[in-house]
C-alpha positions in Angstrom: 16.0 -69.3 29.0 16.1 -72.8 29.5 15.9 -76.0 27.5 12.8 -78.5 28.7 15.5 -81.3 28.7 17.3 -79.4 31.0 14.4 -79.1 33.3 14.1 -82.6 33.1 17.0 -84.0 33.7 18.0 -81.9 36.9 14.0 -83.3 37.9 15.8 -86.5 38.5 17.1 -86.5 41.6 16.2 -84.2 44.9 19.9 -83.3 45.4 18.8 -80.7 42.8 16.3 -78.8 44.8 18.8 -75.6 44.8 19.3 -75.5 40.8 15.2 -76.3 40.9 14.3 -73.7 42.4 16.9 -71.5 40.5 14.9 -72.5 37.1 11.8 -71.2 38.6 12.7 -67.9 37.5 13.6 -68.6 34.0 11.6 -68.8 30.8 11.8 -73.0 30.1 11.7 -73.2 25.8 10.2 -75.9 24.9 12.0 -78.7 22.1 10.1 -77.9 19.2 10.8 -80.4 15.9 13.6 -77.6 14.0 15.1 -77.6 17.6 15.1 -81.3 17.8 16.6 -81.9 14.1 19.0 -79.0 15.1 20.3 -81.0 18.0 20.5 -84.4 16.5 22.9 -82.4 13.5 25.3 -81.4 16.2 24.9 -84.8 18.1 26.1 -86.6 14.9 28.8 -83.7 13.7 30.5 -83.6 17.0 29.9 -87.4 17.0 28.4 -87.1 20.8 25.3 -88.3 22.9 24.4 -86.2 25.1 21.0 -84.8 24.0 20.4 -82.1 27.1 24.0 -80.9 25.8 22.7 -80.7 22.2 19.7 -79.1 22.8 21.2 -76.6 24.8 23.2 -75.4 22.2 20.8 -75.3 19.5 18.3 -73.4 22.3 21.6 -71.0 22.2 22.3 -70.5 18.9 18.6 -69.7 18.0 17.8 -67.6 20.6 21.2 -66.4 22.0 22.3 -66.1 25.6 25.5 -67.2 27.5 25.4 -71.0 28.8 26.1 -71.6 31.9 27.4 -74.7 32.9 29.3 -77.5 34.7 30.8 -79.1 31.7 32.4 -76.8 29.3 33.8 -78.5 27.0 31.4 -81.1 25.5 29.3 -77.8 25.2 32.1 -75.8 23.6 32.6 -78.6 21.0 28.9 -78.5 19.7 29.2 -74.7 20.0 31.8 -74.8 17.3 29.9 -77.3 15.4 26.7 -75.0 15.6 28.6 -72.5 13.6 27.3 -69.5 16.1 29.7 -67.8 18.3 28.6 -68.3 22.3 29.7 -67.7 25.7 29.7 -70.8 27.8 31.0 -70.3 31.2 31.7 -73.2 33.6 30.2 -72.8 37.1 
């Protein structure tokens, strides 16, 4: 699973074409509004910004799942803030 604002972000630029076509084979979850509340609650707990890194978590703490990731520890901090335990692991 994957967050819209994930696909959207790594949209930006074709240097991504690799983790592009990756996403192809996973189900993209839309931000639906108790997602989006979710996310914005983390954003202001963790006292934060990044909204792709909110939404992420929220995605994962709804639905379960291991994050994968670059940046680790941003997404561990609004891991502990969502109050669900998750695996993130940097890659």
């Amino acid at each position: 699973m994957v967050p819209a604002a994930v696909v959207a972000q790594v949209s930006r630029s074709p240097r991504q074409v690799q983790l592009r076509r990756w996403l192809r084979g996973c189900d993209v979850v839309p931000l639906d509004e108790r997602g989006a509340h979710e996310a914005g609650r983390l954003l202001g707990v963790t006292r934060t910004t990044d909204v792709v890194d909110a939404t992420v978590v929220a995605v994962a703490a709804t639905r379960g799942g291991t994050i994968l990731t670059g940046d680790g520890e941003d997404l561990a901090r609004l891991a502990r803030a969502s109050g669900v335990e998750l695996e993130i692991r940097d890659v």
